[in-house]
C-alpha positions as CSV (number, residue, x, y, z in Angstrom):
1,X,-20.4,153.5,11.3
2,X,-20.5,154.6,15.1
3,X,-17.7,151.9,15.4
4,X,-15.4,153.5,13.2
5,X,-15.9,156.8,14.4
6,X,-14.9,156.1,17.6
7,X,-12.3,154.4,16.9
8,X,-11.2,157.7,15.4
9,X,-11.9,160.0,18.0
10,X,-10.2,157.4,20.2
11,X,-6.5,158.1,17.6
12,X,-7.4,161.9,17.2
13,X,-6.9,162.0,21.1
14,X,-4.3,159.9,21.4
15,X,-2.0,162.1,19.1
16,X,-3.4,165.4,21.1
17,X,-2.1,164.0,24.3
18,X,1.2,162.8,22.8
19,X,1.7,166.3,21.2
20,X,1.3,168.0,24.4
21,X,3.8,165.6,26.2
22,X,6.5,166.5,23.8
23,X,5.7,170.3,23.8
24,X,5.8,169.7,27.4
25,X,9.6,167.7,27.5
26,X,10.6,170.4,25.1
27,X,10.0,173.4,27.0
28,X,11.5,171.6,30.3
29,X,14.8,170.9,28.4
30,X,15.1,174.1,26.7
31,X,14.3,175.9,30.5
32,X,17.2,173.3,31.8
33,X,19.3,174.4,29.0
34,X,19.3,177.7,29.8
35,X,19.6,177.4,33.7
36,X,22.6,175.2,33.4
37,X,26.0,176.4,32.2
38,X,27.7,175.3,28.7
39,X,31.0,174.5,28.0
40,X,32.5,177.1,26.3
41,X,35.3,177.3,23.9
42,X,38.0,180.3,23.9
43,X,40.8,181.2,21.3
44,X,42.9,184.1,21.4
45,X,43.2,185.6,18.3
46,X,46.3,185.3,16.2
47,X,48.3,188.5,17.1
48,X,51.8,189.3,15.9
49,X,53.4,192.3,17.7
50,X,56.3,194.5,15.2
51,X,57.6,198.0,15.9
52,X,58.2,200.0,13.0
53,X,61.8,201.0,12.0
54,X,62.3,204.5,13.4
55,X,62.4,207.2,10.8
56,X,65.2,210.7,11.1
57,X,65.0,212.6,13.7
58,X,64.5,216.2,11.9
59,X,64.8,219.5,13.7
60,X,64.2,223.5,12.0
61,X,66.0,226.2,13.3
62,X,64.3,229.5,13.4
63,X,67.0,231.5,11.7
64,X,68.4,235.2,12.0
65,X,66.4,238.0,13.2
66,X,64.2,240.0,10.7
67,X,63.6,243.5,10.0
68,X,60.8,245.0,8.3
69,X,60.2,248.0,6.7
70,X,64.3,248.8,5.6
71,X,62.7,249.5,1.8
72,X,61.4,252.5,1.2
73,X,60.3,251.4,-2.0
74,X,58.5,249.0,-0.6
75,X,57.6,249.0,3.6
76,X,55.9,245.4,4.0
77,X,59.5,244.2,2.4
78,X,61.0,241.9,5.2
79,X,65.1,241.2,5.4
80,X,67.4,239.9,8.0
81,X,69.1,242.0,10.6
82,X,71.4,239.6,11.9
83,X,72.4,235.7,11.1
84,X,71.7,233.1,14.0
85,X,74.7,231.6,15.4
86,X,74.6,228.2,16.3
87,X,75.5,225.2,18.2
88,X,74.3,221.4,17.3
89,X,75.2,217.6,18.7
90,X,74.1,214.1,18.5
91,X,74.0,211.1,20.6
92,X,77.6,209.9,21.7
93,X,78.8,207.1,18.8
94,X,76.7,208.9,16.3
95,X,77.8,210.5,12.7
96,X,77.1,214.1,12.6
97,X,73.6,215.4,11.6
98,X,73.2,216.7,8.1
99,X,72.1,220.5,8.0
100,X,70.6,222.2,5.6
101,X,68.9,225.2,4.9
102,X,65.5,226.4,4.5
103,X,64.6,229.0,1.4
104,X,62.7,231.9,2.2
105,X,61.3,233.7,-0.9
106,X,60.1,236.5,1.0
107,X,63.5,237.0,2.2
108,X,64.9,240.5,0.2
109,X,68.4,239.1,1.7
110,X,70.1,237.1,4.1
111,X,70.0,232.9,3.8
112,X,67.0,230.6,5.4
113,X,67.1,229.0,8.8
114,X,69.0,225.9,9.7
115,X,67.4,222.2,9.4
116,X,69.5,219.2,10.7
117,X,68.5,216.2,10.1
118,X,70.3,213.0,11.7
119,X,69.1,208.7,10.3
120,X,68.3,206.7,12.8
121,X,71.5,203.8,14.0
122,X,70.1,200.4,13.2
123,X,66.7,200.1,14.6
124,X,67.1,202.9,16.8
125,X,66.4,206.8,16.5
126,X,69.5,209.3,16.9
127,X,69.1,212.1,19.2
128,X,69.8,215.5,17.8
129,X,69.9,218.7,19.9
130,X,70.4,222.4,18.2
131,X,69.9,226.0,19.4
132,X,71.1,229.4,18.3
133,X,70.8,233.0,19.4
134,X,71.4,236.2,17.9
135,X,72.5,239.9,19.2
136,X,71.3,242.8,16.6
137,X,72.2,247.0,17.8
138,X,70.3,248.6,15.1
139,X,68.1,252.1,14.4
140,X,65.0,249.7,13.9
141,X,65.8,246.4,16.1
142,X,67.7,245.7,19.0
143,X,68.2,243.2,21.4
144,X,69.5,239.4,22.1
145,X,67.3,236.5,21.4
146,X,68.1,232.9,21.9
147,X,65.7,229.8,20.5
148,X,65.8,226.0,20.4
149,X,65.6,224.3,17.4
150,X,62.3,222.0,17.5
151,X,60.7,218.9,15.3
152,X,57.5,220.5,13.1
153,X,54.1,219.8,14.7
154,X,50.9,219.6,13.3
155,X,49.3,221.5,15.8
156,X,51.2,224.1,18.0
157,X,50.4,227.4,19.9
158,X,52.4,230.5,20.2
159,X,51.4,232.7,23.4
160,X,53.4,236.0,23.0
161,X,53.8,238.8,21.1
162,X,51.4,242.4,20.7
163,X,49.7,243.5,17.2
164,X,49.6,247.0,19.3
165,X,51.5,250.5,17.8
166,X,55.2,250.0,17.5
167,X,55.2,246.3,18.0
168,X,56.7,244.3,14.2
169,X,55.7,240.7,15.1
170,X,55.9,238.3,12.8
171,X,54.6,234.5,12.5
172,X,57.5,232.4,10.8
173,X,56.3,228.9,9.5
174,X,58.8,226.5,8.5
175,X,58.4,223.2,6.7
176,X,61.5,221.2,6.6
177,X,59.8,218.2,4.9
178,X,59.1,216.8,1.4
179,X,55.3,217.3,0.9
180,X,53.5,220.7,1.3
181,X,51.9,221.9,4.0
182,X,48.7,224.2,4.3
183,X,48.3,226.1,7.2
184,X,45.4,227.6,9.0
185,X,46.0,230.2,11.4
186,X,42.9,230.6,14.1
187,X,43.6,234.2,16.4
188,X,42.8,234.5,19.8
189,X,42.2,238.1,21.1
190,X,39.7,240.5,22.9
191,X,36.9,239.3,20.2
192,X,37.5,235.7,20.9
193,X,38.7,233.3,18.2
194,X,38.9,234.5,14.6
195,X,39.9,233.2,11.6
196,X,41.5,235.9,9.6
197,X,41.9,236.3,6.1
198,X,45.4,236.5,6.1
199,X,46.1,233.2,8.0
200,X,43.6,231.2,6.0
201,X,45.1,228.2,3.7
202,X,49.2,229.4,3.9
203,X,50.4,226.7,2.0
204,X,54.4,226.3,2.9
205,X,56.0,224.5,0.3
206,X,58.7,221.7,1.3
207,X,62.4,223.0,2.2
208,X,60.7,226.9,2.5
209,X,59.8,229.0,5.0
210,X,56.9,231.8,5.1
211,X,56.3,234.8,7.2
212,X,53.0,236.3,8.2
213,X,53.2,239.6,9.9
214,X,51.1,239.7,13.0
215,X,49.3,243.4,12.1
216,X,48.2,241.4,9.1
217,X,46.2,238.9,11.4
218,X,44.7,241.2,14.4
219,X,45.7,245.0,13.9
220,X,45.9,246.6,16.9
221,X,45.3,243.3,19.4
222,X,47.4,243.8,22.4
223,X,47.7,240.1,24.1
224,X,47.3,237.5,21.2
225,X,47.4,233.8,21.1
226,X,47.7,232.1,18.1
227,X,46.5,228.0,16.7
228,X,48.2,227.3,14.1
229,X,46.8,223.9,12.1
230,X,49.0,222.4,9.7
231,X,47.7,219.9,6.3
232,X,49.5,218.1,4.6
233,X,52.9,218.2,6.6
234,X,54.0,219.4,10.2
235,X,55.3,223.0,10.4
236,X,57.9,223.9,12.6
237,X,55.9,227.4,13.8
238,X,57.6,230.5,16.0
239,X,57.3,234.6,16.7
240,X,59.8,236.5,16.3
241,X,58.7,240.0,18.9
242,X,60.1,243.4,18.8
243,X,58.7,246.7,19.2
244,X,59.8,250.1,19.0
245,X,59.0,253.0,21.5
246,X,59.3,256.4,20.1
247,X,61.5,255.3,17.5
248,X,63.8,253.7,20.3
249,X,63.9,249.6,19.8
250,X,62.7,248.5,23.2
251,X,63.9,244.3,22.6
252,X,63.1,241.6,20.4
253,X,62.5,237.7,21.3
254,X,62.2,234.4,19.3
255,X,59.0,233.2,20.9
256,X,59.0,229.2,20.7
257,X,55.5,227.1,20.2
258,X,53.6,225.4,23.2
259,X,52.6,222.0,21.8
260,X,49.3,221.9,23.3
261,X,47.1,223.1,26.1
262,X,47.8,221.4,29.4
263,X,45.7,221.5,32.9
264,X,49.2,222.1,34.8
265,X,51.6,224.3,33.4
266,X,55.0,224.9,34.8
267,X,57.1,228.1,33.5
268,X,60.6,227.6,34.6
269,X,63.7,230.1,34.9
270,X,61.4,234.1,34.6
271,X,65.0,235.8,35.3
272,X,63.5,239.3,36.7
273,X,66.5,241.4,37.1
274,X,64.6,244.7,37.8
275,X,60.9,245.7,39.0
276,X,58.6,248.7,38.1
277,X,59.3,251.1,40.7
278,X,56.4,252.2,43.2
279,X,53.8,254.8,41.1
280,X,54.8,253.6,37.5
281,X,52.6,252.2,35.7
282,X,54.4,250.2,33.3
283,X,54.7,246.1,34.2
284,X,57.9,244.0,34.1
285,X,56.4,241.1,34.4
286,X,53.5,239.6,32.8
287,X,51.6,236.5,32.6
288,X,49.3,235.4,29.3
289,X,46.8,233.0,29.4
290,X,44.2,231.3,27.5
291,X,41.6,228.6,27.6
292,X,40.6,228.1,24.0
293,X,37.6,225.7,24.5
294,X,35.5,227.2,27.5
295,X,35.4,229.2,30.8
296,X,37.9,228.4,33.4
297,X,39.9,229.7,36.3
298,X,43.2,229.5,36.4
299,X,45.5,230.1,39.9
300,X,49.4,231.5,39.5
301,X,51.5,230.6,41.7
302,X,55.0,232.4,41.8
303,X,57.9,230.8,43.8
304,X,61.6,231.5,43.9
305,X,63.6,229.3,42.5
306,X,65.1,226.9,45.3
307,X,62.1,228.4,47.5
308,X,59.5,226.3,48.6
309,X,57.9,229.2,49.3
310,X,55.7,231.5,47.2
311,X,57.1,234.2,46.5
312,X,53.7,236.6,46.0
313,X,50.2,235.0,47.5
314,X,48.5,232.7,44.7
315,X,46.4,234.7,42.6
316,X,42.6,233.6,40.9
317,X,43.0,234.2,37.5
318,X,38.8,234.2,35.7
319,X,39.2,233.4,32.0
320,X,36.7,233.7,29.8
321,X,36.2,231.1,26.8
322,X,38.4,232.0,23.8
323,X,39.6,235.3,25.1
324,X,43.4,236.3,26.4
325,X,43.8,237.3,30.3
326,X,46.8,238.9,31.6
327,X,48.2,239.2,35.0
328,X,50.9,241.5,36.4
329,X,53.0,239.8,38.8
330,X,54.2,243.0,40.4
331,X,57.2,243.1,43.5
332,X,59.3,240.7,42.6
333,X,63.0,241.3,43.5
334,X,65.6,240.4,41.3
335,X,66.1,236.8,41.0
336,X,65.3,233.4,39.0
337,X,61.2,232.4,39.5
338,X,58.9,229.5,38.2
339,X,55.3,230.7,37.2
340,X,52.6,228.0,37.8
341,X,49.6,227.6,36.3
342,X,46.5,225.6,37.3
343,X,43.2,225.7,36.2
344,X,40.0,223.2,35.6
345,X,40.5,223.1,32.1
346,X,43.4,223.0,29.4
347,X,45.1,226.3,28.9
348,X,48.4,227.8,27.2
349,X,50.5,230.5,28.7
350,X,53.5,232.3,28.6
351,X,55.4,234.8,31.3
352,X,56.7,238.4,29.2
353,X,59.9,239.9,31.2
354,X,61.6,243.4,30.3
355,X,65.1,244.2,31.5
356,X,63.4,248.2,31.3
357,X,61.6,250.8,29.2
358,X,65.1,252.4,28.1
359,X,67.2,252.9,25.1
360,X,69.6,249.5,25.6
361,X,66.3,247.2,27.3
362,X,65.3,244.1,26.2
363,X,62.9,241.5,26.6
364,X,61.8,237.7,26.7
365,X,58.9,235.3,26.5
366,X,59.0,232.2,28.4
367,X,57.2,229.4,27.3
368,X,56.0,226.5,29.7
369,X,58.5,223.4,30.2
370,X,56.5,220.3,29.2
371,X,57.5,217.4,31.6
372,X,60.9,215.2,30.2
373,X,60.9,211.4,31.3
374,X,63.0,209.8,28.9
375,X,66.8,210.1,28.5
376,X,67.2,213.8,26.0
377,X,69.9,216.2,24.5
378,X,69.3,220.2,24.5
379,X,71.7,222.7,23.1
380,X,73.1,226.3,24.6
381,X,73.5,228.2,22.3
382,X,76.1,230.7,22.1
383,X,76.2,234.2,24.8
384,X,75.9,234.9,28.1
385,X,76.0,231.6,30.7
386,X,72.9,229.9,30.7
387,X,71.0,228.9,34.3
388,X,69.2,225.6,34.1
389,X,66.1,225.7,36.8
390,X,65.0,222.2,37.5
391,X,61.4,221.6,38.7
392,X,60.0,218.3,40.2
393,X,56.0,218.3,40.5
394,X,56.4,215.1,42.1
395,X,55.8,214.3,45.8
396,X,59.5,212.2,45.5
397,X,62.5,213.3,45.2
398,X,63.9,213.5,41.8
399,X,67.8,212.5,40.1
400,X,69.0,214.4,37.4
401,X,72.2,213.3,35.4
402,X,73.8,215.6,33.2
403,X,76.6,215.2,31.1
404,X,78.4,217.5,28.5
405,X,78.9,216.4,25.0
406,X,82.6,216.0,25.7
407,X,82.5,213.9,28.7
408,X,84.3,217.0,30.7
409,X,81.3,218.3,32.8
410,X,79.3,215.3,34.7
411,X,76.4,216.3,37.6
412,X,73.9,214.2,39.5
413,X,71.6,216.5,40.9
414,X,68.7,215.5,43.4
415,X,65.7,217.8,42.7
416,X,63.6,217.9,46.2
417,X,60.0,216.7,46.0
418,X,57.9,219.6,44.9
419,X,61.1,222.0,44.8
420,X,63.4,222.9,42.3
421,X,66.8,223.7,42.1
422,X,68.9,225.4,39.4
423,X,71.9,224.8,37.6
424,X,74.4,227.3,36.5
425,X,75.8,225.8,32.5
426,X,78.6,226.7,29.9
427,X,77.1,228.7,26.4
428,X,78.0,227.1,23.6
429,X,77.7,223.2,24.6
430,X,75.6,220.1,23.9
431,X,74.1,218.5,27.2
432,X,72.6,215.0,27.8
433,X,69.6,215.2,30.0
434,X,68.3,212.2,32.0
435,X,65.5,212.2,34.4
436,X,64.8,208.9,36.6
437,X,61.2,207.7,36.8
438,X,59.8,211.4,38.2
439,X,58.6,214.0,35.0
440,X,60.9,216.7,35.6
441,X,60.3,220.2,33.6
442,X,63.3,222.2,32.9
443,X,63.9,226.0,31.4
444,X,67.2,227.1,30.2
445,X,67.9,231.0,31.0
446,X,70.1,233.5,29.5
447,X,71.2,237.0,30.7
448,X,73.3,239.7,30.2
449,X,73.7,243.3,31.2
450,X,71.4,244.3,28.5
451,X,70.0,241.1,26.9
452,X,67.0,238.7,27.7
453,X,66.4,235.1,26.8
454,X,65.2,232.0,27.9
455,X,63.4,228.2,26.3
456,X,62.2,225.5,27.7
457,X,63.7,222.0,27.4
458,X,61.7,219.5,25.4
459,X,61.9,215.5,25.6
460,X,63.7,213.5,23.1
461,X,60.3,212.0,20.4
462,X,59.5,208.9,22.2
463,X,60.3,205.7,20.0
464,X,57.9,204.3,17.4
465,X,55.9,201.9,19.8
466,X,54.9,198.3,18.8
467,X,51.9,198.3,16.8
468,X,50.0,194.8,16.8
469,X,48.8,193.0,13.7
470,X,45.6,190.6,13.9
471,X,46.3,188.5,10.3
């Protein structure tokens, strides 16, 4: 008996110490496993890379200018004062665009606003350029406005225009596409951001246009800024500005979209051509801006164009979240300016100009230029000569090649690093635009004796881009 059980104490032990040996090998291989580096193996994925056929370039025009009120039987009644006349090109080697015309159902009279559409050439987009102005003399408007006709957006901002007494602003949406579009439009004023009744869910159908008068949205708000949002479909958004003092039309504008708030902002061509004289009280020229999101400050810099050289001393401009600032940007001579705007965080803005306070005086809202890199087309529209100012925010100097539709007018003009220079253009005339490597930012201006206009230039829509597919 004793025999046997050591004999199995003797085994029991033996298997302890052999289980211990392998726990120990097996925790020194799996600490060497980790210390020392594995081969690895590494595929790229399967990618294919395809860019997608480019679809028709489509542009809306804003149309004639409109008059409210011409109804006695019925004052909120809106017709047009005066058609739009206009001028349109494509890309050299390409077919005409196609135009049509928006309907406007709350139009007593008068037809819609001009679309042109142009199919892309093979696998490649076809540039279309269009722009029109107008010239009303009438009991309840007058003035000369000029526009560009733009692609619809799904977002865009317009900076301009007064909701005060004897200003008839109205917000004109057009959809030139072939879905509806609901729009929400989002105020900006001395109360902040509000989202009026009025602007709430305008649903534009396809091939229409619709027009929201601006008392409708914020009665009695001097310096507004309006968002407008668009489902469904982009809309193609502007302001049409005119008021009236002591039943005397003071001017009217077609006041163009900012696409988005920027950082920088660069207002090209202001054309002052006369200052508020020493004691009055009434400002030529005004500067609106607005950061939407949260507090900022902004600093405005004026400088002659071809000046390197401000023209006033920079300015601090404090802006409170959500809420409109204006600045009067008093004793400036007569002459062509560009309005800078930087601040520490995104803002839109727009530079107001009066000719006078007078029977015969007329106004304009400059937009800011967003910066063209790529090869574009813009339009003059018919009236007075237009001055292109040419700004370069780069520290290089910049080359700028233009050429008229027609082959007869061809300029290479070197822009001087951080300088600007302008460019004097023929009315009624289709341009081709291209910039080297520098952005440049570009304005056209338009004056007369008794007229006012002025729109910046816009880059051709960039191509589709190659998308990649992982199968």
């Amino acid at each position: 008996m004793s025999d046997r059980r050591v004999f199995r104490w003797a085994t029991t032990s033996a298997r302890i110490l052999a289980a211990t040996v392998a726990s120990a090998v097996a925790v020194v291989a799996v600490v060497t496993a980790v210390s020392l580096p594995w081969p690895t193996v590494v595929r790229e994925p399967v990618r294919l890379s395809a860019t997608p056929a480019p679809a028709a370039t489509v542009i809306a025009c804003d149309g004639g200018l409109l008059a409210v009120g011409r109804n006695p039987e019925d004052a909120a009644q809106i017709a047009e004062a005066t058609t739009q006349q206009l001028t349109t090109g494509v890309a050299e080697g390409a077919p005409a665009p196609e135009e049509t015309r928006l309907t406007a159902p709350e139009l007593s009279s008068g037809e819609g606003a001009a679309v042109f559409t142009a199919p892309p050439q093979g696998r490649a987009r076809t540039d279309v350029a269009a722009s029109g102005s107008s010239s009303v003399v009438a009991d309840d408007i007058a003035g000369f406005a000029a526009s560009a006709c733009r692609p619809a957006l799904m977002e865009s901002w317009l900076v301009g225009g007064s909701a005060a007494t004897g200003a008839a602003d109205i917000v004109v949406l057009s959809n030139p596409g072939a879905v509806p579009a609901t729009v929400q439009l989002t105020t900006y004023g001395a109360s902040g951001a509000l989202a009026p009744e009025g602007g709430a869910d305008v649903v534009v159908a396809p091939g229409t246009q619709r027009f929201v008068p601006l008392a409708g949205l914020v009665l009695g708000e001097a310096a507004p800024v309006i968002r407008v949002s668009a489902v469904g479909a982009p809309v193609r958004a502007s302001l049409q500005a005119s008021i009236t003092r002591t039943l005397t039309p003071g001017g009217v504008d077609q006041v163009g979209a900012v696409p988005a708030p920027e950082a920088a902002q660069t207002i090209a061509g202001v054309t002052v051509t006369t200052s508020a004289a020493p004691g009055e009280s009434d400002a030529t020229t005004v500067l609106r801006v607005l950061s939407p999101a949260v507090a900022a400050t902004a600093t405005v810099t004026v400088t002659e164009v071809g000046s390197s050289e401000p023209a006033i001393a920079p300015q601090a401009l404090p802006l409170a979240a959500a809420q409109p600032a204006e600045l009067e940007l008093g004793g400036l001579p007569a002459g062509t300016y560009i309005v800078d705007v930087t601040a520490d965080q995104p803002v839109v803005s727009a530079v107001w100009q009066t000719t006078g306070f007078d029977e015969g005086s007329d106004f304009a809202w400059y937009e800011a230029s967003p910066s063209v890199t790529v090869p574009s087309l813009f339009a003059t529209p018919p009236g007075p000569p237009p001055l292109l100012t040419l700004v370069n925010p780069s520290s290089d100097p910049a080359v700028v090649s233009l050429t008229s539709q027609d082959q007869s007018f061809r300029l290479e003009v070197t822009v001087p690093a951080l300088g600007s220079t302008p460019v004097r253009l023929a009315p009624d005339e289709v341009y081709s635009f291209a910039p080297d490597a520098s952005g440049i930012r570009a304005g056209l201006s338009l004056t007369s004796d008794s007229g006012l206009a002025g729109f910046p230039l816009w880059p051709a829509d960039a191509a589709a881009p190659p998308i990649v597919v992982y199968p």
